[in-house]
Phi, psi and omega in degrees: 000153173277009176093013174264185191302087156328132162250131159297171188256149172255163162215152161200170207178143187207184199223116167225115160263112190228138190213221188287334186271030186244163178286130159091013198280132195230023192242350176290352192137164190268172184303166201266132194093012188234163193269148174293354180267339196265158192307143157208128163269161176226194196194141137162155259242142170284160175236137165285133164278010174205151186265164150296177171261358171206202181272110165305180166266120170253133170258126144243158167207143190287138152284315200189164169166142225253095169258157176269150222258337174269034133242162179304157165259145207215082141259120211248100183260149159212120134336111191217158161072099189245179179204168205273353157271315173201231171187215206213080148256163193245142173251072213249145171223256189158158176037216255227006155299125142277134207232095191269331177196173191215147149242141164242132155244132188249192201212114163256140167227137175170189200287000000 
């Protein structure tokens, strides 16, 4: 080592669920006027209840979730914009998927 500081590691991790009854939820079809082929995403944003001291590594991964049974199911989770306070997730699907809810569970790990 060069003589810096070891910081030990953290981890926090939770369970988010969201769906038709959440503000903005778009995944159930698409908005009026929009073609059924194009991507819809939905966004939103997590808070770590303690920040890191730098941007952790975030996992999502899907838990559970209400697709209608007659079209494919097309579901996408991502971490995006992360921070040493919290991060951004998207939930996205595509074509003629209906999405009535999703659980995601993530996992930060970092400093």
């Amino acid at each position: 080592m060069n003589g810096d500081t070891m910081m030990p590691w953290k981890t926090l991790s939770a369970t988010l669920n969201v769906g038709t009854s959440t503000d903005g939820w778009n995944l159930a079809g698409p908005a009026p006027g929009e073609e059924w082929e194009a991507p819809r995403s939905f966004y939103t944003e997590v808070f770590f209840a303690a920040p890191f001291a730098y941007p952790p590594v975030v996992h999502l991964s899907l838990t559970g979730f209400d697709i209608d049974q007659a079209y494919t199911s097309r579901l996408v989770v991502r971490a995006l914009d992360i921070t040493a306070n919290g991060f951004k997730a998207e939930i996205s699907t595509w074509h003629d998927s209906r999405v009535y809810s999703a659980e995601v569970a993530w996992l930060a790990i970092g400093p």
